[in-house]
C-alpha positions in Angstrom: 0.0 0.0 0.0 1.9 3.5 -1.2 2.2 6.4 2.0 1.5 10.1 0.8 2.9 12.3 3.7 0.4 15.2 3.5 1.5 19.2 4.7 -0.7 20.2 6.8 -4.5 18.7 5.7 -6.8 21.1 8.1 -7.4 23.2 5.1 -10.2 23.8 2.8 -8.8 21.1 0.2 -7.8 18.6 2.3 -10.3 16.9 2.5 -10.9 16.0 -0.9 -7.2 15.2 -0.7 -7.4 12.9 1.8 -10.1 11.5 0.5 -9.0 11.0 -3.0 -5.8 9.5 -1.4 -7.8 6.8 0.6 -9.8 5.8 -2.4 -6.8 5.4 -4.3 -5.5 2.5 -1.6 -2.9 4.8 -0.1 -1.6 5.5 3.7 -2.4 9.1 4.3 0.0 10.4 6.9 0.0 14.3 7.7 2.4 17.0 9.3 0.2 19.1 11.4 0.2 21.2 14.4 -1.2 19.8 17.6 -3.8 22.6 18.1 -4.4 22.6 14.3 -4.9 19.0 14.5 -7.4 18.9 17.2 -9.7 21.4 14.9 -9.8 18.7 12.2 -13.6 17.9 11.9 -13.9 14.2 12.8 -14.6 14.1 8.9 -11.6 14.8 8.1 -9.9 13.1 10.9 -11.4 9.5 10.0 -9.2 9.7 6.8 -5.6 10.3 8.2 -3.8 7.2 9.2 -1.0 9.2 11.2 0.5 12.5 11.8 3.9 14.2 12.9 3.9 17.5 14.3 7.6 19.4 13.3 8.8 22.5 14.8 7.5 24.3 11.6 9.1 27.7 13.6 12.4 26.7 12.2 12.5 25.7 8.8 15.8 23.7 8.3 14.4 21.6 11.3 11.5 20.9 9.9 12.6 19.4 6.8 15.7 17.4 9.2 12.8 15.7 10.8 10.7 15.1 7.7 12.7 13.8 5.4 14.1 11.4 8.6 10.2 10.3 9.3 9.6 9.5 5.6 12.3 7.3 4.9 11.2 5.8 8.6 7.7 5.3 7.5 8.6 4.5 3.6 6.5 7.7 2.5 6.1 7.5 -1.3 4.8 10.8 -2.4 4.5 14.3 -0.8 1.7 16.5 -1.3 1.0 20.2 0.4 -2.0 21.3 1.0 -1.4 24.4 2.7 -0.2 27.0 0.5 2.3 28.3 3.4 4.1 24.8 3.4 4.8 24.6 -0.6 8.3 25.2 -0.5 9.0 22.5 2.3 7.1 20.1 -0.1 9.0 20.9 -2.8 12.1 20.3 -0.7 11.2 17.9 1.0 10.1 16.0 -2.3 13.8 16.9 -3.8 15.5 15.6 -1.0 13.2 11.9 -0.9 13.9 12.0 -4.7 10.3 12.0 -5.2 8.0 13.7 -7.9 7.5 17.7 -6.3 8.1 21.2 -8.0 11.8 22.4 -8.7 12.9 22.6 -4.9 15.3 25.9 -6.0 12.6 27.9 -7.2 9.9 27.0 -5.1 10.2 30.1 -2.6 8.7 32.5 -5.7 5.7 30.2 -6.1 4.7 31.7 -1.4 6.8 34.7 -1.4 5.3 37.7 -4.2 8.5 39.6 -4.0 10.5 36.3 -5.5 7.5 35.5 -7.5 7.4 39.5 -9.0 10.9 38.9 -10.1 10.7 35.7 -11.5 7.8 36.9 -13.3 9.9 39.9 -14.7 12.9 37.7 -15.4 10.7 35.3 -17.6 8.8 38.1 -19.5 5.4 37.1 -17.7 2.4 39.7 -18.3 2.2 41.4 -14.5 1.8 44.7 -12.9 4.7 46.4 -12.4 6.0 46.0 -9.0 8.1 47.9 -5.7 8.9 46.7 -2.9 10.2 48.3 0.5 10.2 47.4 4.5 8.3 50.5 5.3 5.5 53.1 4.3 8.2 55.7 3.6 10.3 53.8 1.7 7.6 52.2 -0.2 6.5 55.8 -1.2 9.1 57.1 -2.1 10.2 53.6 -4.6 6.3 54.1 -5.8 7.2 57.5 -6.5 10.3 56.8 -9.0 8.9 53.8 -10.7 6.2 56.3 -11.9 3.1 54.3 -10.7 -0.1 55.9 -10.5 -2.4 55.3 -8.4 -4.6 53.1 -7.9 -2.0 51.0 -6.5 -2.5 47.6 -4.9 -0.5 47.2 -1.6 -0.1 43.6 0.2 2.3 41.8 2.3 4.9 39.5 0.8 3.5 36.2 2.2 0.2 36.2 3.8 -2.7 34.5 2.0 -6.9 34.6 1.7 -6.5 38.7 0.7 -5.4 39.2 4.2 -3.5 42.6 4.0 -4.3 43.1 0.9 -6.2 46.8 0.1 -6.4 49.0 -3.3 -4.9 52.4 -2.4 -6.5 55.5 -4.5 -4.5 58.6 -3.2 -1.4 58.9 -1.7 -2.5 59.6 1.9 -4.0 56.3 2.1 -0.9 54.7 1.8 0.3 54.5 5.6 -3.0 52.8 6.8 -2.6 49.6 3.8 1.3 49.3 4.7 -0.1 48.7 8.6 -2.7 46.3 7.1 -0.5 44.7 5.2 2.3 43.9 8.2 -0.6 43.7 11.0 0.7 39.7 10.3 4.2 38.8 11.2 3.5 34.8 11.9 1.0 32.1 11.0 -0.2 30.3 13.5 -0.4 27.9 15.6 2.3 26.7 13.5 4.7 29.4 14.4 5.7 30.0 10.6 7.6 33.5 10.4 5.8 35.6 7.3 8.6 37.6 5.6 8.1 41.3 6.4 8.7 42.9 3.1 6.0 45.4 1.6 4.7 45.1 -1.9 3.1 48.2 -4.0 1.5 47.2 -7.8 -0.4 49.0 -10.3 -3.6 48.4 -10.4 -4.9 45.8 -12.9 -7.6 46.8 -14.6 -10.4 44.1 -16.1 -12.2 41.3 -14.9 -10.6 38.5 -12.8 -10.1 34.8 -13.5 -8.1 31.8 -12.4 -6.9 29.4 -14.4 -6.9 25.6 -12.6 -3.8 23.6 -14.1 -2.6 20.5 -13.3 1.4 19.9 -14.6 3.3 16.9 -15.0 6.5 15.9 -15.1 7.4 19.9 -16.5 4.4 19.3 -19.1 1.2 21.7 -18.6 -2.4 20.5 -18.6 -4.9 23.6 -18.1 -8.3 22.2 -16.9 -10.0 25.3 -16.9 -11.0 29.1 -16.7 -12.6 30.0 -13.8 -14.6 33.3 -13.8 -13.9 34.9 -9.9 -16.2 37.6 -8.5 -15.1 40.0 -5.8 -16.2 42.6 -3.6 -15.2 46.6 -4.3 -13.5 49.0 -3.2 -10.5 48.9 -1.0 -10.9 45.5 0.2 -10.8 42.7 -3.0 -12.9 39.8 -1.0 -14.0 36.6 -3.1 -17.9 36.2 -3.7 -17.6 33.6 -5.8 -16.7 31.6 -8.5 -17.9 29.6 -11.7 -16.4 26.8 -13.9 -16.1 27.5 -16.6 -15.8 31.4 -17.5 -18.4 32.5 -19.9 -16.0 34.3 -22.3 -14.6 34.0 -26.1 -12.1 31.5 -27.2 -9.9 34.1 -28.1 -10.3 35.5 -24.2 -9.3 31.9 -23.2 -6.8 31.3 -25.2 -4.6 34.4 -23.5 -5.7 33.4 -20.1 -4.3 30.1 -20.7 -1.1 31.4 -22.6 0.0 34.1 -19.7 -1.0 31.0 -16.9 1.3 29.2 -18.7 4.4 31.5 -18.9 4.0 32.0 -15.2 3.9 28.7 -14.1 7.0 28.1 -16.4 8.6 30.9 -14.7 8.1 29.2 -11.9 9.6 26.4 -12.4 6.8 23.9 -11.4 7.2 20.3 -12.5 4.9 18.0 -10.6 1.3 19.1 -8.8 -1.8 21.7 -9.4 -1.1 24.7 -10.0 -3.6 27.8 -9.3 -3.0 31.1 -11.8 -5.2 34.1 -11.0 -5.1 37.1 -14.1 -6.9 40.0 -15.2 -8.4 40.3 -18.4 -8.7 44.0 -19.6 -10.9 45.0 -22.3 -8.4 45.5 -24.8 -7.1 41.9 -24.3 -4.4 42.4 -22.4 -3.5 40.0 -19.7 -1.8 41.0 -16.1 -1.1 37.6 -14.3 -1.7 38.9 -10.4 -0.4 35.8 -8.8 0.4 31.7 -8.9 0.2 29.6 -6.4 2.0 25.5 -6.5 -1.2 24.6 -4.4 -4.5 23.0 -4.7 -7.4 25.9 -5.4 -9.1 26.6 -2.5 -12.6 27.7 -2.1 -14.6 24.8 -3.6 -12.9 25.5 -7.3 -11.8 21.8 -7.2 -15.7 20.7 -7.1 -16.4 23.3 -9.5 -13.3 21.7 -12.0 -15.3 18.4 -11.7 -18.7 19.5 -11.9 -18.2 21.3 -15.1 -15.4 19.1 -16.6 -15.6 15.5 -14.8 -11.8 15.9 -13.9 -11.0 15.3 -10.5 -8.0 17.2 -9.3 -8.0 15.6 -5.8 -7.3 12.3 -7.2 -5.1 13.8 -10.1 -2.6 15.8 -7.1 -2.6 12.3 -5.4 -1.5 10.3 -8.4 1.2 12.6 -9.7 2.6 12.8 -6.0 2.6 9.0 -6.0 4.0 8.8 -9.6 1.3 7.7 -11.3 -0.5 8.7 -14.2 -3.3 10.3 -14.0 -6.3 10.5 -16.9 -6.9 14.3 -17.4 -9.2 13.9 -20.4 -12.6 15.7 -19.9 -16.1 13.2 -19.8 -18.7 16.4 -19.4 -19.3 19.5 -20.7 -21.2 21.6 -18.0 -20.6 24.5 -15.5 -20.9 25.1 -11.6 -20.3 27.9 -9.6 -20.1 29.0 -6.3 -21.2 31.8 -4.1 -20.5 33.1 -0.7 -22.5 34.7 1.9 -21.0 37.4 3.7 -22.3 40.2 6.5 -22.4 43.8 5.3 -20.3 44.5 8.4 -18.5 42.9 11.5 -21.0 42.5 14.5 -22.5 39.8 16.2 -24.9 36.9 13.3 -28.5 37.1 14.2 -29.8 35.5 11.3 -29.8 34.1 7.7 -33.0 34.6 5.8 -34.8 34.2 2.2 -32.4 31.0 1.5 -33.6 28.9 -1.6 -35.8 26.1 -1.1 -38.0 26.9 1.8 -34.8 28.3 3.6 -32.3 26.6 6.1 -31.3 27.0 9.8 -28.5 28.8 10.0 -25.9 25.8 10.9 -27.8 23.0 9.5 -27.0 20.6 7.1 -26.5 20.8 3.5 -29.2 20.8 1.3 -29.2 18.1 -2.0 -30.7 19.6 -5.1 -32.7 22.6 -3.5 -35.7 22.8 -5.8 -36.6 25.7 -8.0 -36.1 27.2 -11.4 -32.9 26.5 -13.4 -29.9 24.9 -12.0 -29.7 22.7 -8.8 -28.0 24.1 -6.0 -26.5 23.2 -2.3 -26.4 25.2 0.8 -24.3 25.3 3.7 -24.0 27.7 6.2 -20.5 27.8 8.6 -21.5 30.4 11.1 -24.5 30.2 14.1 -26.6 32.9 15.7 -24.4 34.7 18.0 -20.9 34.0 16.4 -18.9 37.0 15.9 -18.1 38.3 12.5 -15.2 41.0 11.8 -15.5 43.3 8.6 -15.4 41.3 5.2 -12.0 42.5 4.1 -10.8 39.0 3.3 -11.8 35.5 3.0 -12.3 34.5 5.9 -15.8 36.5 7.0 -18.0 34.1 5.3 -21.2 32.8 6.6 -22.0 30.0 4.2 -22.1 29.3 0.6 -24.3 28.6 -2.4 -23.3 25.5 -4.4 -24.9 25.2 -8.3 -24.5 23.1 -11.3 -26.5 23.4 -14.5 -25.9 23.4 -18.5 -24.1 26.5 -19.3 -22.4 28.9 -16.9 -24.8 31.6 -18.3 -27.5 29.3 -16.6 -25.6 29.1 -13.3 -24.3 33.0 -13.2 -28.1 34.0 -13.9 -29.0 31.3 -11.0 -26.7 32.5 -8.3 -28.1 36.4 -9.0 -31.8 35.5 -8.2 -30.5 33.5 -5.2 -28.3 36.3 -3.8 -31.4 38.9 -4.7 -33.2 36.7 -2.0 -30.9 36.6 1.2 -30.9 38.7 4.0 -28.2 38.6 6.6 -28.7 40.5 9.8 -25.7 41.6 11.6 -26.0 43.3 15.0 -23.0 46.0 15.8 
């Protein structure tokens, strides 16, 4: 029976991992923290066979005691989960001699500062960026690049659009750069976040991902996924839908700039997530890839719409197996987020499709009604507390739907929305 070692599973896509993994006859070991670990829903924790908790505050440490637990447990494939612990896969991987991402580039797939010079180096479509440890600095290196505002400012190596705020005048500056460096550490695993300030242009357009799976160096994109976000300063996901309802010719450039970047980044073995803007003179401005699983449900969406499941694809390539990437359905799915207008204590969820749900009840199979089927599941419970929906991490449930076309699904999710009320005492 083959042993994947996964990197931390407690995240959004581990599941499916895990999952996938057992279904494919393997041991599924993972390197957690203790506290993280105890969070796993029992879900979740019925699929891992074993874990080992590192001292993930000092790296070099970490992958001493890795590397020596996998050749004592005969792991056979390495797999991370959490976006914060690509790198150590991707060493970890090199050092076991096992399929993984090239271990010397890996950094600039986490860290945006690497990942904006890589991206220069290799001619890859971005905004132009500056970096700087402080506000002042960062000002004055905005000032002679010549950027205009709006600018995008966001920390080096945070994640879920913590940090991250669109800046549209120059006294606004000060306030992002203290957003963007409110987090020095992740935790509870202790993992140090590199301090380093990042200033962009602005990309104008509409935003999409593009879901790729790459093996051994050769690229497979699975699909375009149309992403919807809030405005204003804050950029927080709404939602997404698989597959973008654009041209050929729009997905064709998506697919060539996601591409270029993950060549630039020198991934060989794993999923790959690209995020881009698409302007409307069809220019493309790649804002970001990550050497990770998508988060947010887009793996469901992938399979929905295309019948590829990337779960069981990430496994097999980890394990060094082939993996059939070939399409069986033509479809779409989306999904949609429900968020507060502000932070304050959840009083209720109302109008819900269906006849409506209790907030922190089940999910609902097929919810009846016109057009495409849809789940609901809500996270949150009258009386939980809910900060301002600057990031991802706000949400109080989703909206699941599939139907035939992702015009079908896109019109779906707008009369659901119209329909929800959530009340939010201050």
């Amino acid at each position: 029976m083959p042993k994947i070692l996964f990197l931390e599973a407690g995240v959004s896509a581990g599941q499916a991992l895990l999952r996938a993994a057992r279904d494919l006859g393997a041991e599924t070991w993972v390197a957690t923290h203790e506290q993280m670990y105890a969070q796993y829903p029992p879900a979740t924790r019925a699929l891992v066979t074993g874990t080992v908790c590192p001292d993930f505050t000092d790296p070099d440490a970490t992958l001493a005691e890795l590397t020596d637990f996998c050749h004592r447990t005969d792991i056979d494939g390495i797999l991370a989960c959490w976006e914060f612990l690509t790198p150590l896969a991707a060493q970890l991987a090199d050092h076991l001699g096992l399929p993984g991402h090239d271990a010397a580039a890996a950094p600039a797939s986490r860290n945006k500062r690497l990942m904006a010079d890589a991206f220069t180096a290799h001619g890859v479509p971005a905004p132009r960026t500056v970096t700087a440890p402080d506000a002042d600095t960062l000002a004055e290196r905005v000032a002679a690049a010549g950027l205009c505002h709006p600018l995008v400012v966001k920390p080096a190596e945070n994640a879920a659009s913590i940090g991250v705020r669109v800046v549209t005048e120059p006294g606004e500056l000060a306030q992002a750069v203290a957003l963007a460096g409110a987090e020095t550490v992740k935790l509870p695993h202790g993992i140090a976040l590199e301090p380093t300030l990042l200033a962009q242009e602005y990309a104008h357009g509409e935003e999409f991902s593009v879901e790729t799976v790459v093996v051994r160096g050769e690229i497979h994109h699975l699909a375009v996924t149309e992403k919807f976000t809030t405005e204003g300063a804050a950029r927080a996901e709404t939602g997404h839908t698989v597959p973008a309802d654009i041209s050929l010719e729009a997905r064709t450039k998506l697919l060539d700039a996601a591409g270029r970047a993950v060549t630039a980044l020198g991934l060989r073995n794993g999923l790959a997530h690209t995020e881009i803007k698409l302007d409307d003179q069809g220019r493309t401005s790649v804002l970001e890839t990550g050497a990770r699983p998508p988060g947010d449900g887009i793996m469901d969406l992938v399979e929905g719409a295309t019948g590829v499941d990337m779960a069981r694809a990430a496994v097999q390539i980890a394990l060094g197996h082939a993996s059939d990437l070939t399409p069986t359905r033509a479809a779409a799915a989306g999904i949609r987020f429900l968020i507060a207008p502000h932070a304050g204590t959840l009083l209720s969820v109302n109008g819900l499709p269906g006849d409506g749900l209790p907030v922190g009840g089940p999910p609902v199979e097929g919810v009846p009604g016109d057009g495409p089927e849809s789940d609901i599941i809500l996270t949150k419970e009258p009386g939980d507390h809910l900060d301002d929906p600057t990031d991802n991490l706000q949400r109080v449930g989703h909206i699941a739907l599939r139907g035939a076309t992702p015009a079908a699904v896109n019109e779906a999710a707008l009369k659901a929305l119209a329909g929800i009320r959530i009340t939010v005492a201050r």
